[in-house]
C-alpha positions as CSV (number, residue, x, y, z in Angstrom):
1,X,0.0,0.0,0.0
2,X,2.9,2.6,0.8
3,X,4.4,1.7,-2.5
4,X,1.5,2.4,-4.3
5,X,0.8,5.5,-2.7
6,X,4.9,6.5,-3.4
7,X,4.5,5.7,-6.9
8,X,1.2,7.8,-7.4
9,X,2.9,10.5,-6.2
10,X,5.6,10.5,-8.1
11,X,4.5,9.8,-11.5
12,X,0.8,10.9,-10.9
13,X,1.9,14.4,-10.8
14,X,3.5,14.0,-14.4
15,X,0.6,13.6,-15.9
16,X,-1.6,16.5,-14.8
17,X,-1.3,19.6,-17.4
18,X,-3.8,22.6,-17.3
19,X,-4.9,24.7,-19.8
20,X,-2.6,28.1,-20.5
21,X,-3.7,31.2,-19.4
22,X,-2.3,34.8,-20.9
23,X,-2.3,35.9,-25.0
24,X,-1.3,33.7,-27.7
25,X,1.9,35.0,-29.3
26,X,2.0,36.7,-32.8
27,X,5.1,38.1,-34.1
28,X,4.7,42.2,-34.2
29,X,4.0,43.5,-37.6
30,X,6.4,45.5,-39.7
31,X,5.3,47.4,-43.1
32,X,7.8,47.2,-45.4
33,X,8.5,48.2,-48.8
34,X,8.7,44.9,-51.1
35,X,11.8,46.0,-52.7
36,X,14.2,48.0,-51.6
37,X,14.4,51.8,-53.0
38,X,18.2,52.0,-53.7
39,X,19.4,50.0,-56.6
40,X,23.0,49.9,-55.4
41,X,26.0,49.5,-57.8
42,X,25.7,48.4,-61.7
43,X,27.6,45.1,-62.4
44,X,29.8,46.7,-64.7
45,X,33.6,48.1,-63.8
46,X,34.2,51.6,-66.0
47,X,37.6,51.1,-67.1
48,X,39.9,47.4,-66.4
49,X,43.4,47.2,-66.2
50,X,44.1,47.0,-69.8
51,X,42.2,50.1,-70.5
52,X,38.7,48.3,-72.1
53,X,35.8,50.1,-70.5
54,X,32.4,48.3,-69.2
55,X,33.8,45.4,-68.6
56,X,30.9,42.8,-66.8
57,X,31.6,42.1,-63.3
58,X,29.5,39.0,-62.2
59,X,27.6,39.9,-58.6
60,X,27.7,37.3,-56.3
61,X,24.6,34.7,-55.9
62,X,25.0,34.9,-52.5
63,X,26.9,35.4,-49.2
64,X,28.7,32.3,-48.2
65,X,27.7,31.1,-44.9
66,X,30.2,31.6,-42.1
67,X,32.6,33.0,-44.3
68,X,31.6,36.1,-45.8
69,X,34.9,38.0,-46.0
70,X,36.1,35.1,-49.4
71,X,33.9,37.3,-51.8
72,X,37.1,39.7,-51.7
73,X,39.8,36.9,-52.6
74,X,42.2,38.2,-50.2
75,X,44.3,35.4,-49.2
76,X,45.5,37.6,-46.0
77,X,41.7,38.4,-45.1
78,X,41.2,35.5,-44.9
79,X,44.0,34.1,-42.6
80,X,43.1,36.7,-40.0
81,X,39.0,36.1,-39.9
82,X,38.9,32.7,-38.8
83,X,41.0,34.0,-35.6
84,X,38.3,36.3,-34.4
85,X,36.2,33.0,-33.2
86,X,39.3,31.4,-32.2
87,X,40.2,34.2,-29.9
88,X,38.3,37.0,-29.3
89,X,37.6,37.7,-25.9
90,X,34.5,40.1,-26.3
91,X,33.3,37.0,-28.1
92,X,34.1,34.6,-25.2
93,X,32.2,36.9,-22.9
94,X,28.9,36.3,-25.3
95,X,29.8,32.4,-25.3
96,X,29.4,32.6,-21.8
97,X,26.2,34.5,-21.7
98,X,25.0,31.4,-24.4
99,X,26.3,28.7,-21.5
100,X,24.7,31.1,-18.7
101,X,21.2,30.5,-20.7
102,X,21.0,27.2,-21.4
103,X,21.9,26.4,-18.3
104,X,19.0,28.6,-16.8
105,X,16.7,26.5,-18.9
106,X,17.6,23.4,-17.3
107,X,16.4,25.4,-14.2
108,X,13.6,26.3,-14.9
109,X,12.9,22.7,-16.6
110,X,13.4,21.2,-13.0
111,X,9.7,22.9,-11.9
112,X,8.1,20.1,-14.2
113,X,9.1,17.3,-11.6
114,X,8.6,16.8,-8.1
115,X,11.1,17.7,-5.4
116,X,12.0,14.3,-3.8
117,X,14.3,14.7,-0.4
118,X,15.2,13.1,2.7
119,X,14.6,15.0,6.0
120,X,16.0,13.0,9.1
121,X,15.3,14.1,12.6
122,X,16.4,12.9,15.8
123,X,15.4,14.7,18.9
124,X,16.0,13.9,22.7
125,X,14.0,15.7,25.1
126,X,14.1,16.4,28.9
127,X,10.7,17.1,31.0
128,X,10.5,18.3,34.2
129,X,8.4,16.9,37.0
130,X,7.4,20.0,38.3
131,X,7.0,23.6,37.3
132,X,7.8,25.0,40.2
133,X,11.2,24.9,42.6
134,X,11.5,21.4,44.0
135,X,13.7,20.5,46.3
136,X,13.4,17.0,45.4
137,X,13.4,17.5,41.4
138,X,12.3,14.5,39.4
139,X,12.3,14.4,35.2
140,X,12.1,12.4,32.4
141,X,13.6,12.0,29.3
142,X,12.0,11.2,25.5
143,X,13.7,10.5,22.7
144,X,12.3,10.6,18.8
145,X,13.8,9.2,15.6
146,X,12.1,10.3,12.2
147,X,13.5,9.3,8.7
148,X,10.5,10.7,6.2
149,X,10.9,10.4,2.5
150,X,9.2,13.1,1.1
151,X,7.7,14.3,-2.1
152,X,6.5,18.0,-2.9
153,X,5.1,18.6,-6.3
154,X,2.9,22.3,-7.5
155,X,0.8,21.2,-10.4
156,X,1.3,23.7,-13.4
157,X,-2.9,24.1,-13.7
158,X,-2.5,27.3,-15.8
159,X,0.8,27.0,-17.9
160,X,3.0,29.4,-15.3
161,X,6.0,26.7,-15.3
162,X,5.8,26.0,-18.9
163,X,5.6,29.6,-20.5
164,X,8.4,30.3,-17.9
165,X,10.8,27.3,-19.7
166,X,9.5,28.9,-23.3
167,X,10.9,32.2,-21.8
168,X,13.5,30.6,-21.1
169,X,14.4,28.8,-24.4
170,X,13.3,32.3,-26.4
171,X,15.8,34.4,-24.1
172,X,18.7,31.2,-24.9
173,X,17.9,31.9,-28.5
174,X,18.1,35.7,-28.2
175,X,21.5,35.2,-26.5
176,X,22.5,32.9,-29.5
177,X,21.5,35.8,-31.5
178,X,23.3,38.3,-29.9
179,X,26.2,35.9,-29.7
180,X,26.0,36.1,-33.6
181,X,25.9,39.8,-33.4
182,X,28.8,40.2,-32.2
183,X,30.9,37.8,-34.6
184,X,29.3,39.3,-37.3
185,X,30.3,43.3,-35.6
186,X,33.8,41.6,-35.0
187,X,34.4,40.1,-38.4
188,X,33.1,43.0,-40.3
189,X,35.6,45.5,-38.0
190,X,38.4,43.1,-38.7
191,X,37.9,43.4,-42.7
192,X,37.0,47.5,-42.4
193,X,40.7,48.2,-40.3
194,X,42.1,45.5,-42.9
195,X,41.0,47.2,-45.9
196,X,42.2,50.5,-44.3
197,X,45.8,49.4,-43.6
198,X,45.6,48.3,-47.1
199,X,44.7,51.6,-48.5
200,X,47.4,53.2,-46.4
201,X,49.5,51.0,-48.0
202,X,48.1,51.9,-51.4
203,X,48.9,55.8,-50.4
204,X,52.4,54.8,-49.3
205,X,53.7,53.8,-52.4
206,X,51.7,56.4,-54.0
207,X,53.6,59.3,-51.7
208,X,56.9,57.4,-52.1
209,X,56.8,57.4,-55.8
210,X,55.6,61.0,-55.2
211,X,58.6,61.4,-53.2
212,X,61.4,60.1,-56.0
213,X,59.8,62.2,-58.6
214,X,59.9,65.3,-56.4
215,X,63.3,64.8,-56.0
216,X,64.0,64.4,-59.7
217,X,62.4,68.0,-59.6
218,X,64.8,69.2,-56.9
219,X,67.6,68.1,-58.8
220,X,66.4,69.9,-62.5
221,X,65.4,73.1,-60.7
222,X,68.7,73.4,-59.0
223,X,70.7,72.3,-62.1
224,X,68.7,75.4,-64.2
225,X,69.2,77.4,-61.4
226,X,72.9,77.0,-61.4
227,X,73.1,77.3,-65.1
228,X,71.7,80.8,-64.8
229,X,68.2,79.4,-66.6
230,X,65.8,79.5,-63.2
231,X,65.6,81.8,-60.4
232,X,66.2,80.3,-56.6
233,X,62.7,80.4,-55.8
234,X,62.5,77.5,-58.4
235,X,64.6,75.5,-56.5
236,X,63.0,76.5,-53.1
237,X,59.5,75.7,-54.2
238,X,60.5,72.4,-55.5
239,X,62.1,71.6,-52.0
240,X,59.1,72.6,-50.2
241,X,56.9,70.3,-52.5
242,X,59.4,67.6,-51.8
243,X,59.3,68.4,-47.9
244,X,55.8,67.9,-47.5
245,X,55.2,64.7,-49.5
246,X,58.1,63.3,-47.3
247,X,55.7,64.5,-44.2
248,X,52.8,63.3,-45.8
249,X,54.8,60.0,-46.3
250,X,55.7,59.6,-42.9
251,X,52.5,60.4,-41.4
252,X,50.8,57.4,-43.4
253,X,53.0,55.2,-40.6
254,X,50.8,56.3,-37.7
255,X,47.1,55.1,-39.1
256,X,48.7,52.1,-40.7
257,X,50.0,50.8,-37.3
258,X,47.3,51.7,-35.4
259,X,44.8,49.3,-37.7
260,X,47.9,46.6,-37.8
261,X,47.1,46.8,-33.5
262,X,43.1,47.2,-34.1
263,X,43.7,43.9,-36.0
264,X,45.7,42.4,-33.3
265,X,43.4,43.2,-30.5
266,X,40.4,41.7,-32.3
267,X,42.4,38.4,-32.7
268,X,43.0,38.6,-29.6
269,X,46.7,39.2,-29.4
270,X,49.2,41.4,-28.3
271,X,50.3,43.8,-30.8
272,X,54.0,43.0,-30.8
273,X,52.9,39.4,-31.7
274,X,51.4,40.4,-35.1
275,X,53.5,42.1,-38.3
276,X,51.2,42.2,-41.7
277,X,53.9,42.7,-44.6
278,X,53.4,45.9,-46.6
279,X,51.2,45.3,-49.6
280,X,49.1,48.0,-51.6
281,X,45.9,47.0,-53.3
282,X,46.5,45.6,-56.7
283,X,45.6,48.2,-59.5
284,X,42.1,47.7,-60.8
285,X,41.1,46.4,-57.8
286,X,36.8,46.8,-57.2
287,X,35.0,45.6,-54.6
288,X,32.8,42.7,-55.1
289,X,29.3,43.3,-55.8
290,X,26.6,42.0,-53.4
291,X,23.2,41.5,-54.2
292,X,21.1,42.8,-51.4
293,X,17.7,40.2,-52.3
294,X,14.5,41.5,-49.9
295,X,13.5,43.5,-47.7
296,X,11.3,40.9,-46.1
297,X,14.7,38.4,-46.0
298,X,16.1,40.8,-43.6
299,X,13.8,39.0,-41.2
300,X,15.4,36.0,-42.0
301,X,19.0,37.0,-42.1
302,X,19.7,39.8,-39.2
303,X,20.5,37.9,-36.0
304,X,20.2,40.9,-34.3
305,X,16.6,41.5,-35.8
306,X,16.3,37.5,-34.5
307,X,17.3,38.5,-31.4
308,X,14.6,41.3,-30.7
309,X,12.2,39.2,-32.0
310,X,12.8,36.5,-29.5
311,X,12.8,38.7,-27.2
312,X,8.9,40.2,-28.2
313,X,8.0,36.4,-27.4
314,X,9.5,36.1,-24.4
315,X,8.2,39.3,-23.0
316,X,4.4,37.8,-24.3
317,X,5.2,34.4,-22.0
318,X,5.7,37.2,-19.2
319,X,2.3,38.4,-19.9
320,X,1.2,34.8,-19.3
321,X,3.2,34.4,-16.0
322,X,1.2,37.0,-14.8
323,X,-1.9,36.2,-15.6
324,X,-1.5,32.8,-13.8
325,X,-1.1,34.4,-10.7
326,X,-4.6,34.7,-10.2
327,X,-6.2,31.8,-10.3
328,X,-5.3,29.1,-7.4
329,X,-2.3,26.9,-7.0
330,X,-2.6,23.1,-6.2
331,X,0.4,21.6,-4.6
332,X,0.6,17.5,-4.1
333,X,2.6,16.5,-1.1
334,X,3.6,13.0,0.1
335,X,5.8,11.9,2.9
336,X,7.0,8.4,4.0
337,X,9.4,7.0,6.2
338,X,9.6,5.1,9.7
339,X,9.4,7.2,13.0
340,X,9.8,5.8,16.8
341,X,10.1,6.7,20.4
342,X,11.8,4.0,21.3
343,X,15.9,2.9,20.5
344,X,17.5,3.2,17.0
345,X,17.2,-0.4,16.4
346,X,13.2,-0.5,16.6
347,X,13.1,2.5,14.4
348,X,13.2,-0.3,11.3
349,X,10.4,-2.1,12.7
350,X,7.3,-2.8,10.3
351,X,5.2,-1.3,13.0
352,X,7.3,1.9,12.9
353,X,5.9,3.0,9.2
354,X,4.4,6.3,8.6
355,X,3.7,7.9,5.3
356,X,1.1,11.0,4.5
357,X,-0.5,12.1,1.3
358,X,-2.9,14.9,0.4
359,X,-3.5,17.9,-1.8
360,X,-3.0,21.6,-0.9
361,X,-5.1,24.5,-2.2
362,X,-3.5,27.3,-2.0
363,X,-5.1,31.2,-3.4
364,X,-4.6,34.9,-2.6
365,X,-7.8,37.0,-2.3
366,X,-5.6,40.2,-1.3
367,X,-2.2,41.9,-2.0
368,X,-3.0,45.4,-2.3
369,X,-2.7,45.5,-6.1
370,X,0.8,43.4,-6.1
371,X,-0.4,40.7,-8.7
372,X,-2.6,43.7,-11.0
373,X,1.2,45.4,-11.3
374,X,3.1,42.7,-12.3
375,X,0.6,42.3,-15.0
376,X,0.6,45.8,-16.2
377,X,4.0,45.8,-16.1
378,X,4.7,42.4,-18.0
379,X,2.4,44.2,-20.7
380,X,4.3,47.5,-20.9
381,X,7.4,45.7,-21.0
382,X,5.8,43.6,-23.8
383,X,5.3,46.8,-25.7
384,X,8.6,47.7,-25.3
385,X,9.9,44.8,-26.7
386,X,7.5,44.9,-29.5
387,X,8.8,48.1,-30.7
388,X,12.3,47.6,-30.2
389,X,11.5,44.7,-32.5
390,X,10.2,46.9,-35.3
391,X,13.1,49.7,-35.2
392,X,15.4,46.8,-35.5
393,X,14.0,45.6,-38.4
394,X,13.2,49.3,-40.4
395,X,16.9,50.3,-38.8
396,X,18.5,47.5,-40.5
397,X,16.1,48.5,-44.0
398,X,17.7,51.5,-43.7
399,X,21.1,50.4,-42.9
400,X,20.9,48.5,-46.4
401,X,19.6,51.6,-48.5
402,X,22.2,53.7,-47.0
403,X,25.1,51.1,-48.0
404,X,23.3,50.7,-51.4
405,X,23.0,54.1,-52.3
406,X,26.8,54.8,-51.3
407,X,28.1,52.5,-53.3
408,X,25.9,53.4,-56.4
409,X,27.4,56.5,-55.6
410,X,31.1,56.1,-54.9
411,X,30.7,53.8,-57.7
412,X,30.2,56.6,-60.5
413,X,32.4,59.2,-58.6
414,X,35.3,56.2,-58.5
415,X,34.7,56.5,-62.7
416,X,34.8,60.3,-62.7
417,X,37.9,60.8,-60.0
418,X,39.9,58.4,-62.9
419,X,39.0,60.9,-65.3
420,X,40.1,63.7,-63.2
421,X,43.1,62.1,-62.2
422,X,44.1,61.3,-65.9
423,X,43.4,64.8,-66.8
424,X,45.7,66.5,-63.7
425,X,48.4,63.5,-64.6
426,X,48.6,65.2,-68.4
427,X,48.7,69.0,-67.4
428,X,51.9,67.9,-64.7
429,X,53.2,66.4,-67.7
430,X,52.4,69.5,-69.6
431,X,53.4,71.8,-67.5
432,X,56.6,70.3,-66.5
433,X,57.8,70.2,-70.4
434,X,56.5,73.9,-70.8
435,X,59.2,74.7,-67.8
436,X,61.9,72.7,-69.1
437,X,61.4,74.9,-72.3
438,X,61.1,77.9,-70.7
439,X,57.8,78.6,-71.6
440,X,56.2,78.9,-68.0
441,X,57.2,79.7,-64.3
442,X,57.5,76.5,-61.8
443,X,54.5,77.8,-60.0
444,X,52.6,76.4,-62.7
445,X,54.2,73.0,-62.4
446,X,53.5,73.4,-58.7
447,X,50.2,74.0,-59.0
448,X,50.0,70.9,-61.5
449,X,52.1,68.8,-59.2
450,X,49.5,69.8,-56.0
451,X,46.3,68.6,-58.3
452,X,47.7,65.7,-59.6
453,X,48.8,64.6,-56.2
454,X,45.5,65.7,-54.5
455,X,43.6,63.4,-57.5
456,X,45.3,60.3,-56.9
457,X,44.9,60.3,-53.2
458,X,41.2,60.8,-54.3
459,X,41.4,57.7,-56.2
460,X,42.9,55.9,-53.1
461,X,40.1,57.3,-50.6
462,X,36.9,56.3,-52.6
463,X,38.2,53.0,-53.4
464,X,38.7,52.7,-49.3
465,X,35.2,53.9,-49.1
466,X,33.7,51.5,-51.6
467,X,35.4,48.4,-49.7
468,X,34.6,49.5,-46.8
469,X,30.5,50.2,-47.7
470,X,30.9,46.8,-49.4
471,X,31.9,45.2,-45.9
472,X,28.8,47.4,-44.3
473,X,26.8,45.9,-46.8
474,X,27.6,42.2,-46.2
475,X,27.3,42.8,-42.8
476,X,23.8,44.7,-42.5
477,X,22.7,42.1,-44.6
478,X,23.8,39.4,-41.7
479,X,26.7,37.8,-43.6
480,X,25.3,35.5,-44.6
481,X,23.6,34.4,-41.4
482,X,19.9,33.1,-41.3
483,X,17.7,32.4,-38.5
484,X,18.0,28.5,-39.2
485,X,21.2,28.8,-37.5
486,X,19.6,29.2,-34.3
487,X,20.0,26.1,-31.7
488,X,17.1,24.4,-30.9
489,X,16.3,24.3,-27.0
């Protein structure tokens, strides 16, 4: 009979479910254009390295998965990404939120089953035979041994322990979200520093070249001057354009460094223990071009949009925890176990069984507005998470336009910077024969020098900008992340 009544209690429990109180989830609605408004960069390149124009650049069909940064065919690139994971201790601190929330699923997955324990008692006790002063005092002494087994179990009647495990699971897959999040913000900073340091690199040899022919010019200036054909301001002008592209030169050294350590640091090691060799863009290079698909697959593809979303449903299970809070609570108790007055040996005795069983009932008719709060303030929270939800999602529409419409942009200006730059590069020449002949002053040549100089730096900085939008791009667009990645609870 005691074992019957032990195993009822444990297993009978496990089968009771009530019905779910509170609102029934629906993800919050966005409006959204179908298409997106900016048509981003034309899969043509204006001029290739051999000088034939509209040459077709194929797009890529998609972002690889999980390793984005190969669309640029950068075999350094793509030595240093894969470290970021490896490494990365902003990264290891949102691994260990992820651990921190599965594991709080697995406690709030223990409310399901019954709390089974032992509580042991053995008391001795001393009476005395009289209350008052004696001077004859007489006592006894009673001893008790107690070894219950018991079992407490609250039946989840209105769904409070389950939508709190869903809350659960939805915040562990907002975490894994956000754990996304911030490999995707890492990898992308990784590839915009990279792509900087390269472009420094790319003005390096640009000032350096700058620097040799400005010292050609030194020497032609003074050799006029000192066969009576130029005047010394000639020769002092050409020694100030040479002084400054030297400073200009040198000055490239601090930004390049300073992204060599950025790159470091997000790899997580110490500066000193990385060195990337010097090596300027190729000539002709163009970013890749990315095809930016839906609006709508945003929804799909941003973990952080994911992550807000989650979030919306967890704060709707919240809603539900509240609610349940009204209505009664039923808790099932059982104990068993042997108990006896008598020595430790008769405490096994058949006779010395006890168990107990029974129900409990269990309901608040007053708190003074306590339960009525935590409602309203599940449902304003709710709210809030609702519309955090929707900016995330028309902030990351946006985020997309504004990296479309840039590199739509840079893309023609790239094309007309080339021509400028080809135009500037043929009046230096220009001018600089017209000097040699005599024709014009070295102010003009100057003057050509400084415009020339000024275009090809131009040329450097909106390919930077391109590459760097291109990276934005591929990253607002989730890198080719989608919500299928998300562990299942």
């Amino acid at each position: 009979m005691s074992r019957r009544i032990l195993q009822l209690t444990l297993l009978g429990p496990l089968l009771l479910s009530g019905c779910m109180v509170g609102p029934k989830y629906a993800v919050p609605n966005v409006p959204i254009a179908p298409s997106f408004k900016e048509t981003g960069p034309v899969p043509y390149k204006e001029t290739g390295p051999d000088g034939t124009a509209w040459q077709t650049v194929k797009p890529e069909d998609a972002i690889p998965r999980g390793t984005w940064w190969t669309v640029f065919n950068d075999a350094e690139l793509n030595t240093l990404e894969p470290k970021v994971e490896q490494a990365n201790q902003t990264l290891k601190q949102a691994d260990a939120n992820l651990r921190a929330a599965r594991a709080e699923i697995t406690v709030r997955n223990a409310a399901r089953f019954p709390n089974i324990g032992i509580n042991a008692t053995a008391t001795t006790q001393r009476y005395s035979g009289s209350p008052y002063f004696n001077p004859s005092p007489s006592y006894s002494i009673s001893s008790t041994l107690q070894y219950p087994f018991e079992v407490n179990y609250e039946v989840d009647l209105w769904g409070q322990v389950r939508r709190n495990i869903a809350a659960g699971k939805e915040e562990m897959q907002a975490t894994a979200a956000d754990r996304a999040s911030v490999l995707l913000s890492l990898q992308a900073e990784l590839a915009f520093d990279y792509f900087n340091l390269r472009s420094d690199d790319q003005l390096q040899h640009l000032l350096n070249d700058t620097v040799t022919q400005y010292k050609e010019a030194v020497r032609i200036t003074t050799n006029r001057y000192n066969g009576g054909l130029a005047v010394k301001s000639d020769v002092t002008q050409a020694e100030t354009q040479l002084q400054s592209a030297i400073v200009a030169a040198s000055d490239v050294a601090i930004d390049r460094a300073q992204y060599e350590h950025a790159i470091a640091n997000l790899i997580g090691v110490a500066p000193a223990s990385l060195t990337i060799a010097f090596s300027p863009l190729p000539e002709g290079t163009n970013p890749p071009i990315v095809p930016p698909g839906l609006p709508s697959e945003l929804l799909q593809r941003r973990p952080d949009v994911a992550a807000a979303e989650r979030r919306a449903n967890e704060g709707n299970e919240a809603i539900g925890i509240a609610q349940a809070a009204f209505y009664p609570s039923l808790n099932l108790g059982a104990a068993i176990g042997f108990q006896s007055n008598a020595t430790v040996q008769s405490i096994f005795n058949p006779a010395s069984v006890v168990y107990s069983l029974g129900p409990g009932l269990a309901y608040t008719f007053f708190d003074a507005g306590r339960r009525k709060g935590i409602k309203e303030e599940a449902l304003a929270l709710f709210d809030r998470s609702s519309a955090d939800y929707k900016q995330t999602v028309l902030d990351a529409v946006q985020q997309v336009e504004d990296n479309l419409v840039a590199l739509r942009v840079l893309q023609e200006e790239a094309a007309q910077q080339r021509a400028g730059t080809a135009a500037a590069q043929e009046s230096e020449r220009i001018f600089n024969n017209r000097y040699v002949g005599g024709v014009d002053t070295y102010l003009q040549v100057v003057t050509a020098q400084t415009a020339a100089l000024d275009s090809e730096v131009n040329d450097i900085d909106i390919l930077r900008r391109r590459m760097d939008s291109t990276v934005l791009l591929i990253k607002v667009l989730g890198g080719g992340w989608d919500r299928s990645q998300l562990p299942t609870p």
